[in-house]
Rosetta silent file (secondary structure, phi, psi, omega in degrees, C-alpha in Angstrom):
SEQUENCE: XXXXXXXXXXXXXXXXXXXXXXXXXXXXXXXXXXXXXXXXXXXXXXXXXXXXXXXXXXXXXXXXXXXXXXXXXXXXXXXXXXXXXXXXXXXXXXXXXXXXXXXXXXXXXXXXXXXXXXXXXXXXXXXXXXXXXXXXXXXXXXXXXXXXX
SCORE:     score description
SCORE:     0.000 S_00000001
   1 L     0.000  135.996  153.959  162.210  -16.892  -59.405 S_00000001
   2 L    -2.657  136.159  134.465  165.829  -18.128  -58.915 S_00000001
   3 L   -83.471  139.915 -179.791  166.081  -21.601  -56.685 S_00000001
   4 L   -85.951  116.733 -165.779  168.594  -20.786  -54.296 S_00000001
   5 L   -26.234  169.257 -168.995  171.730  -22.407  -54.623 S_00000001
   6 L  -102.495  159.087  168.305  172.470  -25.755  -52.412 S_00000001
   7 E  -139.229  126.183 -176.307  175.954  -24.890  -50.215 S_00000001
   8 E  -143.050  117.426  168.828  176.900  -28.461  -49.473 S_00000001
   9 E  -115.523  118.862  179.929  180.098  -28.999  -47.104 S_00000001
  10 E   -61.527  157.116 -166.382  182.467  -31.964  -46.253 S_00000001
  11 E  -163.251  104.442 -178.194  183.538  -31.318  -42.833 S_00000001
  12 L  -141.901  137.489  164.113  186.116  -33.618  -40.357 S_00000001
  13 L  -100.708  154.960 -178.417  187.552  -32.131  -37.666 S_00000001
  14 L   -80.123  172.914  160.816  191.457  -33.280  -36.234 S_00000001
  15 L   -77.633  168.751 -158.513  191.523  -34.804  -32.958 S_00000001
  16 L    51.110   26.626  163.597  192.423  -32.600  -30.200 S_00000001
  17 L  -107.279  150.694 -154.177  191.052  -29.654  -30.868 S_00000001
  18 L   -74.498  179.083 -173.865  188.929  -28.593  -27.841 S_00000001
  19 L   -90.284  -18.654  160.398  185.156  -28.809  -27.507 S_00000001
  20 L   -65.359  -32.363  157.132  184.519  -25.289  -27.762 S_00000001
  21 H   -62.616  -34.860  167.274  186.324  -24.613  -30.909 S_00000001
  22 H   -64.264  -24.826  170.543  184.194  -27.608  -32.161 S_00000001
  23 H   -74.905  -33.029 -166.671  180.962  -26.006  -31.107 S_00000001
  24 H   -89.063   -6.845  168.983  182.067  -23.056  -32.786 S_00000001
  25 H   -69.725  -40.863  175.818  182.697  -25.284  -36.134 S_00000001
  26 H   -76.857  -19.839  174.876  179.002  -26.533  -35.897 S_00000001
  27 H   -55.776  -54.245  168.949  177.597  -23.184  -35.235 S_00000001
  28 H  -107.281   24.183  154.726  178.726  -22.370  -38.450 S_00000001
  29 H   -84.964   -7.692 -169.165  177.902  -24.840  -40.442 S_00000001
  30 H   -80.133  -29.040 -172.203  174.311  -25.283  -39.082 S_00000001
  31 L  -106.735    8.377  176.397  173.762  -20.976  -40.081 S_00000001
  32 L  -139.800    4.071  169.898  175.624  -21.333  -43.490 S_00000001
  33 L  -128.747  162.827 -164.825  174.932  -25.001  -45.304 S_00000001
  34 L  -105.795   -2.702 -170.499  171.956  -26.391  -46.874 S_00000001
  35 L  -176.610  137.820  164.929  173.591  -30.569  -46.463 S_00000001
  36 E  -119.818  154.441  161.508  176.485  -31.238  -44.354 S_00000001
  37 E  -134.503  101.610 -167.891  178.807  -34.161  -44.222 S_00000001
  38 E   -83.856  127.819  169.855  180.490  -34.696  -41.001 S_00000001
  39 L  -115.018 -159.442  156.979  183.517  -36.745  -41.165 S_00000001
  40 L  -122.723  176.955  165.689  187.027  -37.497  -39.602 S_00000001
  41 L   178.384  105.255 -124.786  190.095  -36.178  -39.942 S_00000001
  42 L   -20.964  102.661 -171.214  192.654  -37.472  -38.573 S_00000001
  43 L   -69.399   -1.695  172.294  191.567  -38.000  -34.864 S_00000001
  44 E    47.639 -106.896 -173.467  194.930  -39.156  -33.934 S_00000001
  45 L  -108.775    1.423  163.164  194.187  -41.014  -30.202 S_00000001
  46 L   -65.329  109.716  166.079  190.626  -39.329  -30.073 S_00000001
  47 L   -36.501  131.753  169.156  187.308  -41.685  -31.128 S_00000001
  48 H   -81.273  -10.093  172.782  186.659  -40.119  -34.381 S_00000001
  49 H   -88.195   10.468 -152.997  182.959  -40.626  -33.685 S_00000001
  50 H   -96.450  -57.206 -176.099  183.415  -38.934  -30.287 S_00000001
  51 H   -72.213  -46.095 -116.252  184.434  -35.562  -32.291 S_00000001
  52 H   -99.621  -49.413  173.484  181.834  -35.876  -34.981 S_00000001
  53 H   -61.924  -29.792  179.190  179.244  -36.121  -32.145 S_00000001
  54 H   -79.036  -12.109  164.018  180.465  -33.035  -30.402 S_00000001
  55 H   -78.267  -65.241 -173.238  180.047  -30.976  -33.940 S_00000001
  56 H   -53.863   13.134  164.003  176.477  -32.734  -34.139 S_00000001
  57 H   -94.956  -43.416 -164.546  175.506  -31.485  -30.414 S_00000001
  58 H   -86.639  -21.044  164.379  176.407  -28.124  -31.547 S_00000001
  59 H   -79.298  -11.661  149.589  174.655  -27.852  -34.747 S_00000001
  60 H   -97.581    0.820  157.075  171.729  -28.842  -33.374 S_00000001
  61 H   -72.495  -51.764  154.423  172.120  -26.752  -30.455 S_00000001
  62 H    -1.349  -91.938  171.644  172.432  -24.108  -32.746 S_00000001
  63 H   -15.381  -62.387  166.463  169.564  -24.742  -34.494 S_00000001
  64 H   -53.222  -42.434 -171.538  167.587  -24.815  -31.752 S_00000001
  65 H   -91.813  -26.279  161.218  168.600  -21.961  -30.197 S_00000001
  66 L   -97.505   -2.359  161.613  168.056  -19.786  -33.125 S_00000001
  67 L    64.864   38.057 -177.716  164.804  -21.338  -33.709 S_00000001
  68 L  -100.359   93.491 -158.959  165.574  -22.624  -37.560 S_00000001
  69 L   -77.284  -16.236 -173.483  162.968  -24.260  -39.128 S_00000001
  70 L   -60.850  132.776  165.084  164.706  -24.585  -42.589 S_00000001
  71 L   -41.718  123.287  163.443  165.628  -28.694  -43.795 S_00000001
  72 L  -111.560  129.212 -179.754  168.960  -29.157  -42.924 S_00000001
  73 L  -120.040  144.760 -142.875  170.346  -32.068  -44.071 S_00000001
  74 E  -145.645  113.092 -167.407  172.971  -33.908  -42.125 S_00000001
  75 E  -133.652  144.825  166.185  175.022  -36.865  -43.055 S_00000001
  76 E  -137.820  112.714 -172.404  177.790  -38.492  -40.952 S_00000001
  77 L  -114.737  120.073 -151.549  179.924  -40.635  -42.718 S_00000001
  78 L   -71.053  -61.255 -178.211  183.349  -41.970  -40.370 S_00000001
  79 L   -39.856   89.044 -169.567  184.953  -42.536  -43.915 S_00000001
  80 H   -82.178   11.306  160.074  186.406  -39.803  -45.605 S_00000001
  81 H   -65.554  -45.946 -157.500  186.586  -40.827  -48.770 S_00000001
  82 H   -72.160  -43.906 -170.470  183.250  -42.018  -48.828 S_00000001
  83 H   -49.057  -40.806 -164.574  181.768  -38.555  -47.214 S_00000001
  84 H   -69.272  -42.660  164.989  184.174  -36.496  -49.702 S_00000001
  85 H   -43.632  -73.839  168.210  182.183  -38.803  -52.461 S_00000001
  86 H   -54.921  -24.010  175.072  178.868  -38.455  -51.122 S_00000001
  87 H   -82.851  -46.109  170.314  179.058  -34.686  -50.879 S_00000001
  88 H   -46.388  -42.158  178.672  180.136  -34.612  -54.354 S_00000001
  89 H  -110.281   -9.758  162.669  177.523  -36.420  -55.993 S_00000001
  90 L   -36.165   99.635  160.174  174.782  -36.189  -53.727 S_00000001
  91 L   -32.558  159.285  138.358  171.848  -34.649  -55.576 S_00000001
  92 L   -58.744  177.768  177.984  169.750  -31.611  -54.774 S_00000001
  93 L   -84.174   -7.179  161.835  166.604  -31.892  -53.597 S_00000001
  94 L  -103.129   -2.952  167.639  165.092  -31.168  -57.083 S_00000001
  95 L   129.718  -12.891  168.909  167.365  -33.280  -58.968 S_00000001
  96 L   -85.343  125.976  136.515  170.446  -31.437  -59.695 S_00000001
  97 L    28.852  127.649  145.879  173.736  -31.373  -58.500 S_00000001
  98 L   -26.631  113.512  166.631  174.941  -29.155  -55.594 S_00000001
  99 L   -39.279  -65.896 -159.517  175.555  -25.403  -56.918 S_00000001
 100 E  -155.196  139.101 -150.451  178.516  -25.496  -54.544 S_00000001
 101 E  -132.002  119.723 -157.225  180.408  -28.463  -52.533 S_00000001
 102 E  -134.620  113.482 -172.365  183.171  -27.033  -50.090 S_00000001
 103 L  -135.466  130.242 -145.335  185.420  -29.691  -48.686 S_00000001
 104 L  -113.018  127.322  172.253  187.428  -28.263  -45.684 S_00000001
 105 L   164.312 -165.227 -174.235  190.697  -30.722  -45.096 S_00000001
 106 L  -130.508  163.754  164.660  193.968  -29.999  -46.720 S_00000001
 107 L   -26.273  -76.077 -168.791  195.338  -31.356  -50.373 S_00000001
 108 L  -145.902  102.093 -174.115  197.402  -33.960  -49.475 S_00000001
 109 E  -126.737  179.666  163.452  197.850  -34.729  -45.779 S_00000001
 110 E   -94.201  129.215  161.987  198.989  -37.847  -43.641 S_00000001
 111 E  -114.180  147.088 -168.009  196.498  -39.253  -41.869 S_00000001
 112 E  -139.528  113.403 -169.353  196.225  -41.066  -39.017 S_00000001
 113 E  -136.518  146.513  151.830  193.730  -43.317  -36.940 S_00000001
 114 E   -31.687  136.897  167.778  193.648  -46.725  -34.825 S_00000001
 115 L   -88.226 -164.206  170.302  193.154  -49.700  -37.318 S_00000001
 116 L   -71.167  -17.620  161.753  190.636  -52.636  -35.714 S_00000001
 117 L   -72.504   -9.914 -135.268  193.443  -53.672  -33.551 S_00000001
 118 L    84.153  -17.230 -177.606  193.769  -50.414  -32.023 S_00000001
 119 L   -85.997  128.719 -177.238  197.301  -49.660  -33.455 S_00000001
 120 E   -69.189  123.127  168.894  197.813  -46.031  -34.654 S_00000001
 121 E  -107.692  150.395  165.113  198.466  -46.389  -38.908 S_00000001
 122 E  -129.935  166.401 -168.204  199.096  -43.899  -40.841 S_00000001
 123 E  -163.959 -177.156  166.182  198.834  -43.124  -45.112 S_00000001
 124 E  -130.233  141.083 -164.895  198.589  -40.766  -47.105 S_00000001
 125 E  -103.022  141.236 -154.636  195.454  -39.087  -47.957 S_00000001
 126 L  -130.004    3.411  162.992  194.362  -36.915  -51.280 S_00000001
 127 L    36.408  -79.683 -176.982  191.424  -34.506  -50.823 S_00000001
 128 H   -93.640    0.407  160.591  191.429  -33.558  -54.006 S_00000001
 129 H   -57.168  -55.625 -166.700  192.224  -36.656  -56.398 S_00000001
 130 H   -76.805  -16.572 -178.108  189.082  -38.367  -54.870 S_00000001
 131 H   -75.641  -46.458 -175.957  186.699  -35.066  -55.363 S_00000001
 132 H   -28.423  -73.328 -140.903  188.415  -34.898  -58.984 S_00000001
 133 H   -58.417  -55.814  168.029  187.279  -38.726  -59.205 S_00000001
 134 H  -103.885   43.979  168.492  183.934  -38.091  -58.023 S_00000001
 135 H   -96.704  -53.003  160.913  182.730  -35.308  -59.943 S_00000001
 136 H   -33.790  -94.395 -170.522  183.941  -37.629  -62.816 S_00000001
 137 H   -43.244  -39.465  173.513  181.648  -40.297  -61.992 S_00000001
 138 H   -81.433  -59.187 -148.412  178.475  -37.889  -61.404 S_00000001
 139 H   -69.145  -21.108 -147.963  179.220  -35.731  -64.656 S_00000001
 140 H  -106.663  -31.398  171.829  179.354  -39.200  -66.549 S_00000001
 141 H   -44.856  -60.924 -149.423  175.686  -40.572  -64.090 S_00000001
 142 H   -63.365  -62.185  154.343  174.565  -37.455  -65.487 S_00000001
 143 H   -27.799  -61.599 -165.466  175.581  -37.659  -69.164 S_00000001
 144 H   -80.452  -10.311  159.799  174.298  -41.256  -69.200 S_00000001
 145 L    97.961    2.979  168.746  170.903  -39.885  -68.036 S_00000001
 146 L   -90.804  131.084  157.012  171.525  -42.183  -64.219 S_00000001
 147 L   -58.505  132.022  150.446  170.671  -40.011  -61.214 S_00000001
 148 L   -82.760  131.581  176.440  173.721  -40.583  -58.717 S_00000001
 149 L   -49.186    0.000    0.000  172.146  -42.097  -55.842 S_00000001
């Protein structure tokens, strides 16, 4: 038989969207991915780990509440580069590659968060140049016969 494909999704919510719409973002990734990667995105005047924990209350209320024994895997990386990275190349749990890596954000946005002072910065951000970049970099792990870690 088949192995059943991996569904592996990058996932940052903005700031200021209420806690109820955010419950209903973890409800569904907790009933429709096999590996999640919770991120930011741009959290504006919001702690970005403040939202990331209110999607991780609800997908494990979820969970719970539907009584879902399947391995979920759960990552929460503040960075989104690194998370859009790590979802890319992140092995399966048998050694391949994700089937399919779904990274919810837009193309090319501004984004904006507090530096370490506090002071709102802003840049511009690329969604899909770094998933180009790291699919590159796993097809070439792969190629060279290196697992990406």
């Amino acid at each position: 038989s088949d192995p059943k494909a991996t569904f592996t999704v990058v996932f940052g919510c903005d700031g200021e969207v209420s806690r109820g719409d955010r419950a209903k973002y973890g409800w569904a990734l907790a009933e429709h991915c096999d590996r999640i990667v919770l991120t930011s995105a741009s959290p504006g005047v919001e702690p970005p780990m403040q939202i990331i924990e209110d999607i991780l209350e609800a997908i494990r209320g979820y969970r719970t509440w539907h009584k879902m024994k399947t391995l979920l895997e759960v990552f929460v990386v503040s960075d989104r580069a690194d998370a859009i990275k790590l979802g890319a190349i992140t092995p399966k749990r048998d050694g391949e590659a994700p089937d399919v890596t779904l990274v919810f954000g837009s193309d090319q946005d501004s984004y904006v968060a507090p530096d370490e002072f506090g002071l709102l910065r802003s840049w511009l951000f690329q969604d899909r140049r770094l998933l180009s970049e790291a699919l590159e970099l796993a097809q070439e792990l792969r190629e060279d016969g290196t697992q990406p870690a």
